[in-house]
Backbone as CSV, one residue per row, in Angstrom:
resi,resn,N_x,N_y,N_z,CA_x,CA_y,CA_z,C_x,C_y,C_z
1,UNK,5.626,59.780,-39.317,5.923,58.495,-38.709,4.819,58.162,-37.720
2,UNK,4.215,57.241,-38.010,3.055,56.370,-37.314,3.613,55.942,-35.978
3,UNK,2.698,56.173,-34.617,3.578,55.295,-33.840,2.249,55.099,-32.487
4,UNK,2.378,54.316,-31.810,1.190,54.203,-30.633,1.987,53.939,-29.229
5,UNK,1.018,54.963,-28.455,1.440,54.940,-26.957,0.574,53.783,-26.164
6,UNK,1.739,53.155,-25.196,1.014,51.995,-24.803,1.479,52.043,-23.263
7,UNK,1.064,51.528,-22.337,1.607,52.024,-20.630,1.349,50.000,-20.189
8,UNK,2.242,50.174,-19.435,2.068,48.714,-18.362,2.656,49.017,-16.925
9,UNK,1.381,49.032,-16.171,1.086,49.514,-14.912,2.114,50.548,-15.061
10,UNK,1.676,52.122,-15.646,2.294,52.576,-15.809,3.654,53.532,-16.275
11,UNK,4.003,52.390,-16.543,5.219,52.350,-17.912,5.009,52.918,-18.933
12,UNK,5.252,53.594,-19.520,4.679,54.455,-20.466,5.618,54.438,-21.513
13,UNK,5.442,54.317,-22.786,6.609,53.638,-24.181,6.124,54.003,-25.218
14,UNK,6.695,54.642,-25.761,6.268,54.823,-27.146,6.816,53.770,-28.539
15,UNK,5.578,53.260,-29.024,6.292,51.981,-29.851,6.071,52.455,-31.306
16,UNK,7.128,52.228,-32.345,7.129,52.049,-33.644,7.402,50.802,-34.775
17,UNK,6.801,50.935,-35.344,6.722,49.393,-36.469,8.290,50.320,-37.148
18,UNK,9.672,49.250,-36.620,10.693,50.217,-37.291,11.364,49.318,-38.700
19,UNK,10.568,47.900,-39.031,10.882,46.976,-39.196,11.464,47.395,-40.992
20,UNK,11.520,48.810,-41.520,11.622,49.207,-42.547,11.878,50.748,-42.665
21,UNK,12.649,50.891,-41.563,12.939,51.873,-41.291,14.092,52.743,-40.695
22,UNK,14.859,53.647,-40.591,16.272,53.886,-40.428,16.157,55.409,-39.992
23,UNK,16.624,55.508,-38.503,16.331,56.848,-37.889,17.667,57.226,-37.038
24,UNK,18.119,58.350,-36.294,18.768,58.611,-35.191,17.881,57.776,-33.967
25,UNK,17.822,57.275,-33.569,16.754,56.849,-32.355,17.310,57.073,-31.201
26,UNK,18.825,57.064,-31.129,18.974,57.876,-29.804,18.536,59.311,-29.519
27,UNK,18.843,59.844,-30.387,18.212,61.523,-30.516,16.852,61.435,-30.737
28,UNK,16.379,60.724,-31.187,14.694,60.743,-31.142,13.821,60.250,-30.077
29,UNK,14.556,60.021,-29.427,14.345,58.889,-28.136,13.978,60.329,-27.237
30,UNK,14.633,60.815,-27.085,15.273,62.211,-26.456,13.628,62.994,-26.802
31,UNK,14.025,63.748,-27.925,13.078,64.665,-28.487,11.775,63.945,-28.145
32,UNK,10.691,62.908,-28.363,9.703,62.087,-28.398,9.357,62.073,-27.275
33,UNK,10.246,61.408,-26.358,9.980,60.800,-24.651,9.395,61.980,-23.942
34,UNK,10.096,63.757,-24.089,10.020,64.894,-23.520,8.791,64.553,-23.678
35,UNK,8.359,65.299,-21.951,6.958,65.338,-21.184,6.078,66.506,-21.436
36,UNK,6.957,67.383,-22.391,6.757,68.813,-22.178,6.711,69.412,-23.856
37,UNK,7.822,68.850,-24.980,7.736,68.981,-25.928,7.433,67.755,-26.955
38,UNK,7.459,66.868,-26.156,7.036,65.648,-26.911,6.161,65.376,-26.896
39,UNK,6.129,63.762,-26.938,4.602,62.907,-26.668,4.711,62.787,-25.535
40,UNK,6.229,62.194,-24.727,5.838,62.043,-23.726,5.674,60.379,-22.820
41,UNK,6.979,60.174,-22.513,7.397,58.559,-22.675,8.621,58.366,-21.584
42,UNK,8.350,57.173,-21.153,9.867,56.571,-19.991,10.489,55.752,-21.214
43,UNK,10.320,55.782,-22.382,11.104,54.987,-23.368,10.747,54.939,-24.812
44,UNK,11.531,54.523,-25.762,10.585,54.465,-27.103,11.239,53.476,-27.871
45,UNK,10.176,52.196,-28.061,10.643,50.725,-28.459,10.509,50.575,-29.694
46,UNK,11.075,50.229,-30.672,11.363,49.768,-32.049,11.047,48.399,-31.494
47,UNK,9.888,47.672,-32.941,10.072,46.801,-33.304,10.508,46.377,-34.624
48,UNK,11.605,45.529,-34.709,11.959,45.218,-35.973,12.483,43.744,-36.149
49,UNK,12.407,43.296,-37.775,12.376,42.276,-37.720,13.872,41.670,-37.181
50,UNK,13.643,40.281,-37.236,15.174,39.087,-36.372,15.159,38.125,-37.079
51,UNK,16.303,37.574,-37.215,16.442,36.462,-37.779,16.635,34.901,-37.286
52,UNK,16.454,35.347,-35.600,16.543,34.415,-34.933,15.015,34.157,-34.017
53,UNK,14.185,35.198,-34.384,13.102,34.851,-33.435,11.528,35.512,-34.728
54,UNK,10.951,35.864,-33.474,9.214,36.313,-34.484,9.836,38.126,-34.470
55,UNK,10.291,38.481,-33.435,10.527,40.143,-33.887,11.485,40.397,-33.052
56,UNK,12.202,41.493,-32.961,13.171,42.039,-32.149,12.925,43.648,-31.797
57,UNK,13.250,43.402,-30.730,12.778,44.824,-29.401,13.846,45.519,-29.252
58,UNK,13.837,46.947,-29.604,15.294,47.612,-29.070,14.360,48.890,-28.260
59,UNK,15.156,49.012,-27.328,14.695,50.094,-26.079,15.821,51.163,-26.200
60,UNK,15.076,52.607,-26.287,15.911,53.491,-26.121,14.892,54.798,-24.485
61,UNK,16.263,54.660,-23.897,15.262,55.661,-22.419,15.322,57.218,-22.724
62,UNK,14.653,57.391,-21.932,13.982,58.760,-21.750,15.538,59.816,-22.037
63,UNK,16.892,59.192,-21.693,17.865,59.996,-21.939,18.695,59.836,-23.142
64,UNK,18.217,58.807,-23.645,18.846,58.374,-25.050,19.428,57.240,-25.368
65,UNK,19.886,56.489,-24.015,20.538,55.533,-23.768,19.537,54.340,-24.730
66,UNK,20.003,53.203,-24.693,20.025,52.176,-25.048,19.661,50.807,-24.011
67,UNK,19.053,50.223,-23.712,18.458,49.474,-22.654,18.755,47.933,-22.835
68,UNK,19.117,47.031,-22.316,19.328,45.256,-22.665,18.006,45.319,-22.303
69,UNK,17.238,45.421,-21.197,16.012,44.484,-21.269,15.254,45.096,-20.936
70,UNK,13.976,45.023,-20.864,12.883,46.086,-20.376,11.393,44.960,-20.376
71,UNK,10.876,44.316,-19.145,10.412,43.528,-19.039,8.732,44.348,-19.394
72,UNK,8.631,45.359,-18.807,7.199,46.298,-19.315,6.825,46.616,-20.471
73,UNK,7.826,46.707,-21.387,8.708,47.129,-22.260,8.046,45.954,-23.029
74,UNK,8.638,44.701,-22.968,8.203,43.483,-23.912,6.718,43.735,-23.328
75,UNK,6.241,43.549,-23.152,4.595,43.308,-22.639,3.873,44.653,-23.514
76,UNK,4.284,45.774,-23.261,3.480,46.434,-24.532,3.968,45.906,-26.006
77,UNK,5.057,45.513,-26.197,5.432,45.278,-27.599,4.626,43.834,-27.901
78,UNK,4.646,43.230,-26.945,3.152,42.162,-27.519,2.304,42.368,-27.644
79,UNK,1.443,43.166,-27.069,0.644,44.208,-27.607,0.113,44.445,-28.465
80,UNK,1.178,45.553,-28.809,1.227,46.228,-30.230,1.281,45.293,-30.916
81,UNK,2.443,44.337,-31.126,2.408,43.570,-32.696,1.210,42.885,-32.629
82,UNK,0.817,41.975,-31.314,-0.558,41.621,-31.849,-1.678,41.899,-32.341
83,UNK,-2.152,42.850,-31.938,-2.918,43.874,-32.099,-2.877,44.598,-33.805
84,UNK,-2.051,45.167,-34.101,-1.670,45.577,-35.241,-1.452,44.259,-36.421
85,UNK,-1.078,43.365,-35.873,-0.883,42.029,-37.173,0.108,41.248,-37.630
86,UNK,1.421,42.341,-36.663,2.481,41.892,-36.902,2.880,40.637,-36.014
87,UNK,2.458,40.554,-35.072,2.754,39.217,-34.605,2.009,37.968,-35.104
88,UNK,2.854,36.618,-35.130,1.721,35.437,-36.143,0.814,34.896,-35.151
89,UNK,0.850,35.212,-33.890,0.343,34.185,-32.775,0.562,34.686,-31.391
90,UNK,-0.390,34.704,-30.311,-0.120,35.049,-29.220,0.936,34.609,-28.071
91,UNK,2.106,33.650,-28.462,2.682,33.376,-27.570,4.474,33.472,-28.914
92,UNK,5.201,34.260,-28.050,6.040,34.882,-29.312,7.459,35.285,-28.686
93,UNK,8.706,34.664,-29.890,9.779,34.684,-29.024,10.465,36.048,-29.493
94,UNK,11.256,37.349,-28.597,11.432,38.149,-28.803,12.863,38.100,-28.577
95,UNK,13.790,39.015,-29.558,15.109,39.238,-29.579,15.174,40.263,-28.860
96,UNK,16.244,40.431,-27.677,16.645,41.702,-27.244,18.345,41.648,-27.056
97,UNK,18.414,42.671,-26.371,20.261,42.793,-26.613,20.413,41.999,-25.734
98,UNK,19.585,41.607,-24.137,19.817,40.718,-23.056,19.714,38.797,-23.478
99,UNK,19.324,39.061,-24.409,18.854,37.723,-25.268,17.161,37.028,-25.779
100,UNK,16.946,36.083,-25.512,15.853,36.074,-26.218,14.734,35.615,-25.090
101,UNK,13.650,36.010,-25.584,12.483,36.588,-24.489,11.343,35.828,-24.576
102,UNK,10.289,34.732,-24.077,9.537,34.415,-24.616,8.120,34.989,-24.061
103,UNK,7.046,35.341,-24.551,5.970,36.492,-23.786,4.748,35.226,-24.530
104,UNK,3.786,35.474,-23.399,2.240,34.700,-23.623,1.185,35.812,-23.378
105,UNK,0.596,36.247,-24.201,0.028,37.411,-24.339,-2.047,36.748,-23.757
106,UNK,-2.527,37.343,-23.084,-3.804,36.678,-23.215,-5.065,37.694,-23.684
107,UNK,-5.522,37.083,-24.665,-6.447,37.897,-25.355,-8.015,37.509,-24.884
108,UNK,-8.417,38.859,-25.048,-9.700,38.849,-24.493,-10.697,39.668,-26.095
109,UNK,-11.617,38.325,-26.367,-12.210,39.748,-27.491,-11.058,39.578,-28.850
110,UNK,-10.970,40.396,-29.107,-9.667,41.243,-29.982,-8.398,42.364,-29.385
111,UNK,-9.053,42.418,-27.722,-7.566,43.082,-27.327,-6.878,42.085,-26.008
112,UNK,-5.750,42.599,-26.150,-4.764,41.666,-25.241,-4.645,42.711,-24.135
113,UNK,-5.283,42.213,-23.077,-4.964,42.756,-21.615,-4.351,42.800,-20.477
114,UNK,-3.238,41.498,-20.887,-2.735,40.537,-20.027,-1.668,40.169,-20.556
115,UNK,-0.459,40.337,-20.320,1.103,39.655,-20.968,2.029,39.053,-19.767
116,UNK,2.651,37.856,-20.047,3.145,36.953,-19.273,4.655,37.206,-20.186
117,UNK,6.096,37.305,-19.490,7.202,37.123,-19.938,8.451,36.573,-18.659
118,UNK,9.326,35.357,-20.040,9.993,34.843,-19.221,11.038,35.854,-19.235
119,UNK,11.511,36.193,-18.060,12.693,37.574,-18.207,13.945,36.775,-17.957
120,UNK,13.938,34.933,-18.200,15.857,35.007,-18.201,16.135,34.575,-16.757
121,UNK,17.070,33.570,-16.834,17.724,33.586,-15.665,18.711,34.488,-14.854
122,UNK,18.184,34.773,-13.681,18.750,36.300,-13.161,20.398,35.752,-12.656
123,UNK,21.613,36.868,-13.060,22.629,36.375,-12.777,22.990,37.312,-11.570
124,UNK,24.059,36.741,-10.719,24.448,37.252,-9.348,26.015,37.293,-9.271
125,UNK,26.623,37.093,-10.414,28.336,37.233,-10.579,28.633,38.740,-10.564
126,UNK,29.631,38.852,-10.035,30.165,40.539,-10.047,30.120,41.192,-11.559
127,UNK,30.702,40.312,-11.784,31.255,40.615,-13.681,29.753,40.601,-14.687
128,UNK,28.679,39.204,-14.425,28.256,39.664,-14.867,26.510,41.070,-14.737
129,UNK,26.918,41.517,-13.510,26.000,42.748,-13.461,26.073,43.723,-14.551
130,UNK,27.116,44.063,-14.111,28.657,44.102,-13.581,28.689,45.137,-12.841
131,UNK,29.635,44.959,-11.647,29.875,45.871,-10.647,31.360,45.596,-10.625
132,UNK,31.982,46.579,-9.719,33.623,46.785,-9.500,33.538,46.865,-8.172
133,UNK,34.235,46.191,-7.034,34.248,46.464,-5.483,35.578,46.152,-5.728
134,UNK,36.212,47.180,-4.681,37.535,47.520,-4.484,38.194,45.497,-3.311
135,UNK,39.019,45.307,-3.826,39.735,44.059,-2.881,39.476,44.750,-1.684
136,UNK,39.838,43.756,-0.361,39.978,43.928,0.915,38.761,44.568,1.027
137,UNK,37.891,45.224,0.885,36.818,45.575,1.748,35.563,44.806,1.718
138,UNK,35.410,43.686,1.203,34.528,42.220,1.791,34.819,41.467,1.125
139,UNK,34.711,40.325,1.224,34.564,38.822,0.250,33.741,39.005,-0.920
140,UNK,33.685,38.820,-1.920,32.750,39.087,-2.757,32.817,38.040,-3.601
141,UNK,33.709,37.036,-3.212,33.527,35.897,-4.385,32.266,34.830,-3.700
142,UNK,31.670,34.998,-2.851,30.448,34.221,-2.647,29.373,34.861,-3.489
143,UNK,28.617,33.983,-4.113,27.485,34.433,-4.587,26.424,33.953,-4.170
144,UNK,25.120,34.872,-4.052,25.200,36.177,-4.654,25.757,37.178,-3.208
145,UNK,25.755,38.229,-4.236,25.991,39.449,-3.419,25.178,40.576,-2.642
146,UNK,24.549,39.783,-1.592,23.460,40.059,-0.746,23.867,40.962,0.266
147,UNK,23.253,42.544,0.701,23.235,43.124,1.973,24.982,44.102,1.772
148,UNK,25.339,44.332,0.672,26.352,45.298,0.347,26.474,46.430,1.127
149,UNK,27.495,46.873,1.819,26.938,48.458,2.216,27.301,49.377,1.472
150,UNK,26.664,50.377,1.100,27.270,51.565,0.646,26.363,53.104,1.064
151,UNK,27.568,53.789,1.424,26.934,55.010,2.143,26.561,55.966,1.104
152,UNK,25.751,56.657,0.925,24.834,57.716,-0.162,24.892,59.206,0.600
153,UNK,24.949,60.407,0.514,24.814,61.234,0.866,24.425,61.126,2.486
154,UNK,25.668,60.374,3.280,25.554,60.378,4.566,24.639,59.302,4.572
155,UNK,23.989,58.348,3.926,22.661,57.772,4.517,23.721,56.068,3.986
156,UNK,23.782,55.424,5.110,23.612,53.935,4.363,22.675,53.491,4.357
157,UNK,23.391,52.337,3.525,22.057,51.343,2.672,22.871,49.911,2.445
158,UNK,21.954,49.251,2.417,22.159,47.638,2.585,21.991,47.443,0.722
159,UNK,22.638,46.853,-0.108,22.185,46.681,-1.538,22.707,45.292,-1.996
160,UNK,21.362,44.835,-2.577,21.759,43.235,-3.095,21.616,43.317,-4.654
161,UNK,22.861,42.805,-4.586,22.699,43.336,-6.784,22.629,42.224,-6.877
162,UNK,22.046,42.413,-8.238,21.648,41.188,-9.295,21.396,41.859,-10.493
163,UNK,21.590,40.973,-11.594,21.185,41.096,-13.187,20.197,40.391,-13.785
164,UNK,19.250,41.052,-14.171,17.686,40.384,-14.906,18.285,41.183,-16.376
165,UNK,19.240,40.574,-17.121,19.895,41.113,-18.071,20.112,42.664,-18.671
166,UNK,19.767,43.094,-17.098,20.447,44.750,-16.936,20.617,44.854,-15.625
167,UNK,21.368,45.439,-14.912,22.219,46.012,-13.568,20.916,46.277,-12.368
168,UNK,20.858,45.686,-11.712,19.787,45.980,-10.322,20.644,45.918,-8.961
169,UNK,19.919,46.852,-8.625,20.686,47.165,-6.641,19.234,47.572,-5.957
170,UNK,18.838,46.282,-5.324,17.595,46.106,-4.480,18.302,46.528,-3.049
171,UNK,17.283,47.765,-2.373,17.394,47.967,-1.137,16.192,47.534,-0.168
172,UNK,16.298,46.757,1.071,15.107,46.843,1.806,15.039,47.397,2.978
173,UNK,13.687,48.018,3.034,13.578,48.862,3.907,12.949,48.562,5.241
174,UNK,13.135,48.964,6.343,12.075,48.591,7.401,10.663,49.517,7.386
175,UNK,10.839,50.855,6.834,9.554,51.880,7.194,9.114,51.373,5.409
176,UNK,7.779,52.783,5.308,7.181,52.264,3.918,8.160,53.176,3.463
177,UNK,8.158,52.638,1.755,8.897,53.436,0.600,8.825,54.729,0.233
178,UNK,7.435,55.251,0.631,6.630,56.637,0.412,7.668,57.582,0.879
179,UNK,8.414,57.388,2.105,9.157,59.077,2.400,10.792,58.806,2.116
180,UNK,10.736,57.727,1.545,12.581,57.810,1.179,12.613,58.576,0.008
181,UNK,13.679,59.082,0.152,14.089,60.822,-0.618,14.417,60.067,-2.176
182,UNK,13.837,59.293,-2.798,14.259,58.566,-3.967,15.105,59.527,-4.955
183,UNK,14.268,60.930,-5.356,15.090,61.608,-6.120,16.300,62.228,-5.836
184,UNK,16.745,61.743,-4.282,18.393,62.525,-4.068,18.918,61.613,-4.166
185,UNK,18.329,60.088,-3.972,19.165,59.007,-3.302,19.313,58.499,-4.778
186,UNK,18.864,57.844,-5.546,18.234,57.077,-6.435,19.450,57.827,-7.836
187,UNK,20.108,58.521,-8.561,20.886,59.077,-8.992,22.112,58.946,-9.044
188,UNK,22.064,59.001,-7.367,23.769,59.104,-6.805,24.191,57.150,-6.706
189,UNK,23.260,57.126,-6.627,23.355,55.101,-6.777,23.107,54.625,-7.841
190,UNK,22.407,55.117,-9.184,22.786,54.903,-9.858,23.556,55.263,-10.874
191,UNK,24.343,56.509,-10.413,26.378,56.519,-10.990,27.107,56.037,-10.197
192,UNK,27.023,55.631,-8.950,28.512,55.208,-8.141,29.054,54.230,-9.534
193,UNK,30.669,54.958,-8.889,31.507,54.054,-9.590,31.852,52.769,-9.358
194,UNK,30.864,52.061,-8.455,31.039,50.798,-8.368,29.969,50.305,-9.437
195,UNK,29.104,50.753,-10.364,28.440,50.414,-11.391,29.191,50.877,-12.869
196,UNK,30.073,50.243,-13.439,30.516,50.987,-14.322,29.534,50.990,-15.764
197,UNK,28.161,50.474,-15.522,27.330,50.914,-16.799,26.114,51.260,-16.006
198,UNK,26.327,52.140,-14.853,24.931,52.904,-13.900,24.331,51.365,-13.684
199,UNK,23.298,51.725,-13.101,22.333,50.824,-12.247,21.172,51.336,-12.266
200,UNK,19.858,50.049,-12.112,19.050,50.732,-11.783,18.310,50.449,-10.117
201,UNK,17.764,51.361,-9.653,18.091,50.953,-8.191,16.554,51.072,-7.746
202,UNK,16.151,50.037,-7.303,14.933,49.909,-6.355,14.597,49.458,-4.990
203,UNK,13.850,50.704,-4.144,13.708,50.108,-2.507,12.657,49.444,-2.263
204,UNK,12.620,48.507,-1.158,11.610,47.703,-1.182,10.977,47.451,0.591
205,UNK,9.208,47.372,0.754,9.442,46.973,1.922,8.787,45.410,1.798
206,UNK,8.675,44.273,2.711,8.105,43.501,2.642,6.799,43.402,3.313
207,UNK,5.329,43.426,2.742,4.461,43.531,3.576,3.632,41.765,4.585
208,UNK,4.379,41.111,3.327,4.153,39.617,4.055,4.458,38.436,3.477
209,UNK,4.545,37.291,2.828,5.201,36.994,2.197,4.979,36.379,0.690
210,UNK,3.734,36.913,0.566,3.079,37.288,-0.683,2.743,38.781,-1.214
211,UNK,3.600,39.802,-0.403,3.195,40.760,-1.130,4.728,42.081,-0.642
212,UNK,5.585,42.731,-1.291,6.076,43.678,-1.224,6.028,45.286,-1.781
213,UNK,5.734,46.153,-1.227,5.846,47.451,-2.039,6.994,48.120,-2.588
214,UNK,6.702,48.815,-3.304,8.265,49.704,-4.012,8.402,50.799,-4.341
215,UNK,9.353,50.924,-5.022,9.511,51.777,-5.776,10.877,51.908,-6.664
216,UNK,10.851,52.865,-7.875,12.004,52.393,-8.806,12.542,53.368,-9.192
217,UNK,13.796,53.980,-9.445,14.981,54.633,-10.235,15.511,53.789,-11.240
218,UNK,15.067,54.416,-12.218,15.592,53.884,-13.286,16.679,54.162,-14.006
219,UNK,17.610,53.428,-14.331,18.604,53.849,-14.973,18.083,54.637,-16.775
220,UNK,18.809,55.974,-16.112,18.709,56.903,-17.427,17.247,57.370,-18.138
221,UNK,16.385,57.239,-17.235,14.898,57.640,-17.032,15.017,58.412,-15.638
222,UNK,15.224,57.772,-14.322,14.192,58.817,-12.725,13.187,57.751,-12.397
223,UNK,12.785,58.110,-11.758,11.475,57.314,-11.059,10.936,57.025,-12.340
224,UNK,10.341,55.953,-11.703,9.131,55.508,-13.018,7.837,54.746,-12.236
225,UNK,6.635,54.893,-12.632,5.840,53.965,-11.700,5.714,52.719,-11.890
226,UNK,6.809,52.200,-12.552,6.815,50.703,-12.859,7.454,50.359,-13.559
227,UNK,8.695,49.416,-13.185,9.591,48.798,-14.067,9.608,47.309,-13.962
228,UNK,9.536,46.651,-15.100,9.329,44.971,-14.477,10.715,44.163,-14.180
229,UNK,11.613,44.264,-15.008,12.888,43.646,-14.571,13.237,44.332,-13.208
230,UNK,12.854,45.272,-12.662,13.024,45.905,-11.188,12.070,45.200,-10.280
231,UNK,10.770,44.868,-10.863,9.658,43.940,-9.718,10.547,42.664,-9.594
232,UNK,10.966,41.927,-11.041,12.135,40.420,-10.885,13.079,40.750,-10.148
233,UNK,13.714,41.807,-10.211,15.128,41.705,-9.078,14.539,41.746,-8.145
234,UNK,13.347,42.751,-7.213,13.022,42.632,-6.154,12.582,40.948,-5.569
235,UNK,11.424,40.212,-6.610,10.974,39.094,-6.448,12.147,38.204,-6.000
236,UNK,13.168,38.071,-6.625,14.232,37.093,-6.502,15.232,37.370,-5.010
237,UNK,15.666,38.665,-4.813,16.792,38.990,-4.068,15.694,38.414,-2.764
238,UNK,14.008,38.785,-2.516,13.513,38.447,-1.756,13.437,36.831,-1.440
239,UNK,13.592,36.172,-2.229,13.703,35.360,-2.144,14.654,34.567,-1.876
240,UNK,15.492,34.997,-2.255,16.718,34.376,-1.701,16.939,35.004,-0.317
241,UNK,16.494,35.597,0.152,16.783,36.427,1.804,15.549,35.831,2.325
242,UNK,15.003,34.781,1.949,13.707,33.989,2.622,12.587,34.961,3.272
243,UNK,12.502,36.312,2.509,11.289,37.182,2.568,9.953,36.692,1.997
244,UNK,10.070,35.744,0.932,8.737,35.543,0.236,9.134,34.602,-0.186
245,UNK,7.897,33.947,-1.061,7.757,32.108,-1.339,8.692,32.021,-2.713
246,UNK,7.858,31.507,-3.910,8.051,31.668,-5.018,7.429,32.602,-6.074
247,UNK,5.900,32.980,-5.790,5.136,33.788,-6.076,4.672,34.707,-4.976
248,UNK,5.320,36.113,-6.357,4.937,36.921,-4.797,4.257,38.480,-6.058
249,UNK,3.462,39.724,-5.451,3.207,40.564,-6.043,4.009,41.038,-5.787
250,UNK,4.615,42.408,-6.756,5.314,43.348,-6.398,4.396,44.818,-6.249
251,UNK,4.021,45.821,-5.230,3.397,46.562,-5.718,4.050,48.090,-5.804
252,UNK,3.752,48.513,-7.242,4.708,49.310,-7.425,3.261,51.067,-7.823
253,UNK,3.932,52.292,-7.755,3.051,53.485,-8.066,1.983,53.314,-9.233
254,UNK,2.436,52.425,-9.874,1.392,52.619,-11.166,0.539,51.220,-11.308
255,UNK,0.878,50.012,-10.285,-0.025,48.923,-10.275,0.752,47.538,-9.512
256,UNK,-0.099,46.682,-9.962,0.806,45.375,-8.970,1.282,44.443,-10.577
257,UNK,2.903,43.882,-10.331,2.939,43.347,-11.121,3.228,41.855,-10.737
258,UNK,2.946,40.515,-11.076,3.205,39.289,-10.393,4.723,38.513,-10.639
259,UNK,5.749,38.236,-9.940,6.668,37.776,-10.086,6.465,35.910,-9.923
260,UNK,7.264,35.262,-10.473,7.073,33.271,-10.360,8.392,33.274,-10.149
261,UNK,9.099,32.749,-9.483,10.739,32.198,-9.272,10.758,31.328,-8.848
262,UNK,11.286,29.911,-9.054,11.080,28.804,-8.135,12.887,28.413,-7.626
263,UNK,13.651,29.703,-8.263,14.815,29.745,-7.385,16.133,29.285,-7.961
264,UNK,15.903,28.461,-9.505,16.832,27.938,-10.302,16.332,28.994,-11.853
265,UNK,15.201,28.563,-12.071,14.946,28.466,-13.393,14.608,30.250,-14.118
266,UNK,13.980,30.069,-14.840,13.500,31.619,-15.212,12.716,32.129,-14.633
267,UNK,12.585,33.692,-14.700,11.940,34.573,-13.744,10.288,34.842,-14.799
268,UNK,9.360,34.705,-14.280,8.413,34.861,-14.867,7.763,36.434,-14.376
269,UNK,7.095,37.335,-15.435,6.699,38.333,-14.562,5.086,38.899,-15.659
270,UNK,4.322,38.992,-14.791,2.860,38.737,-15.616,2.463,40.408,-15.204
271,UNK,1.550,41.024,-16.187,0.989,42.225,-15.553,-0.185,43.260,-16.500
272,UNK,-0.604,43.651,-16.242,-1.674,44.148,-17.011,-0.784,45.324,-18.468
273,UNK,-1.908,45.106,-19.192,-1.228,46.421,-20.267,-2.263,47.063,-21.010
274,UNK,-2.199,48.625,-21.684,-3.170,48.775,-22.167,-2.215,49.714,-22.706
275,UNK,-2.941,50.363,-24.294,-2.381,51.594,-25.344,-3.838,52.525,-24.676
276,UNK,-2.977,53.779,-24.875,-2.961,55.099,-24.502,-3.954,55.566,-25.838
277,UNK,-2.792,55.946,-26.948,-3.694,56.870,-27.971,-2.517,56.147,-29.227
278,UNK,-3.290,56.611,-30.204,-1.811,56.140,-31.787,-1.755,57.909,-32.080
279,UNK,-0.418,57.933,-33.039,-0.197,59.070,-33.360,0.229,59.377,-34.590
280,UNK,0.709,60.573,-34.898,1.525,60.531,-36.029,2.979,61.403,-35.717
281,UNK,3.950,61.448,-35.975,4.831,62.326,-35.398,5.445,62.960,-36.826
282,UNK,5.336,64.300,-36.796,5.357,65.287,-37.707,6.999,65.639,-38.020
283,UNK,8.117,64.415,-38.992,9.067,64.894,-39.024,9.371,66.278,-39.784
């Protein structure tokens, strides 16, 4: 099985042309992603064909799970299909389980270095994150649901959820991101049982109001040096807490990615991409 490694700021995915093809992919997801016996991946994306768009994207993570959206995720898969042939044209509408995706790929030469995707209007309803908060312990029918408390291994934390058509709990921080204990904290927040399909959870500081740093826990991956529907939740929740404009960078371990929100409409999120190596995987 043919397949090519591709990273965006970081992100690291292993993609396959699956468009004729029929596998376990949760279990392969697993076996493949391993850092140690695999190739070696925060995910591994099938493209296959749709009947409603140019191709359809399914994400499986580093633990096997199954993913609605993966904004880094689409940006190598434009990529790849362009690149390879399968896409008809550089600007291309993509099926995912979160819904449909539209990406502007910019080519330089014969390779694409540059991918632009609309990630969807971000929702802020309880239900649809979805989160569970117990009655009587705050109001929660105002939306959105900004500055939550919840205590973590003795430590609170302020958390503003939102959905970029998967589960986000943005924390902000006053110090930098560098010494928060992400791998104790980052776990236990994303199983609380106030997430009943996990979360993925990112802290944030603001450095001015064009630029914030981060960092990300990913649901059913760990840290990652870059998740883009995690730069959109950050971009937006900031925004709505009048931290930043409409355009703002996010800068995350593995690069800066650019967020557009003008506060109604879709979340735009632009960022560099490049393939790694192609392979063959020896069933």
């Amino acid at each position: 099985m043919h397949f090519s490694k591709l990273q965006a700021t970081g992100n690291d995915f292993i993609l396959v042309d699956a468009r004729e093809m029929e596998q376990d992919w949760a279990k392969l997801a697993q076996v493949m992603c391993d850092r140690h016996f695999g190739v070696g991946a925060d995910g591994l994306i099938l493209v296959e064909a749709s009947r409603t768009a140019d191709l359809k994207m399914r994400l499986f993570n580093y633990d096997g799970s199954e993913a609605e959206a993966c904004g880094n995720g689409l940006r190598c898969l434009a990529k790849y299909a362009i690149e390879r042939g399968i896409a008809p044209r550089q600007e291309l509408l993509i099926e995912t389980l979160s819904g449909m995706r539209k990406v502007k790929a910019y080519v330089s030469g014969r390779e694409t270095n540059k991918v632009k995707v609309d990630m969807g209007i971000p929702h802020f309803k309880a239900e649809d994150i979805p989160i569970i908060i117990k009655q009587g312990r705050e109001k929660v029918d105002i939306i959105p649901i900004l500055n939550y408390p919840l205590s973590v291994e003795g430590r609170k934390l302020t958390l503003s959820l939102i959905s970029i058509g998967n589960p986000h709990a943005v924390s902000f921080l006053s110090r930098s991101v560098s010494s928060f204990p992400l791998a104790k904290i980052g776990p236990k927040v994303e199983s609380n049982p106030i997430f009943p399909q996990r979360t993925n959870f990112e802290i944030a500081r603001v450095l001015n109001r064009h630029q914030v740093e981060a960092r990300v826990w990913e649901r059913g991956v760990g840290e990652t040096l870059a998740c883009g529907s995690g730069a959109c939740a950050i971009a937006a929740v900031a925004r709505l807490l009048d931290y930043v404009g409409n355009k703002v960078d996010i800068m995350l371990k593995g690069g800066v990615l650019s967020v557009f929100w003008d506060g109604t409409g879709e979340i735009q999120l632009t960022g560099p991409v490049a393939k790694v190596f192609d392979g063959a995987w020896l069933e």
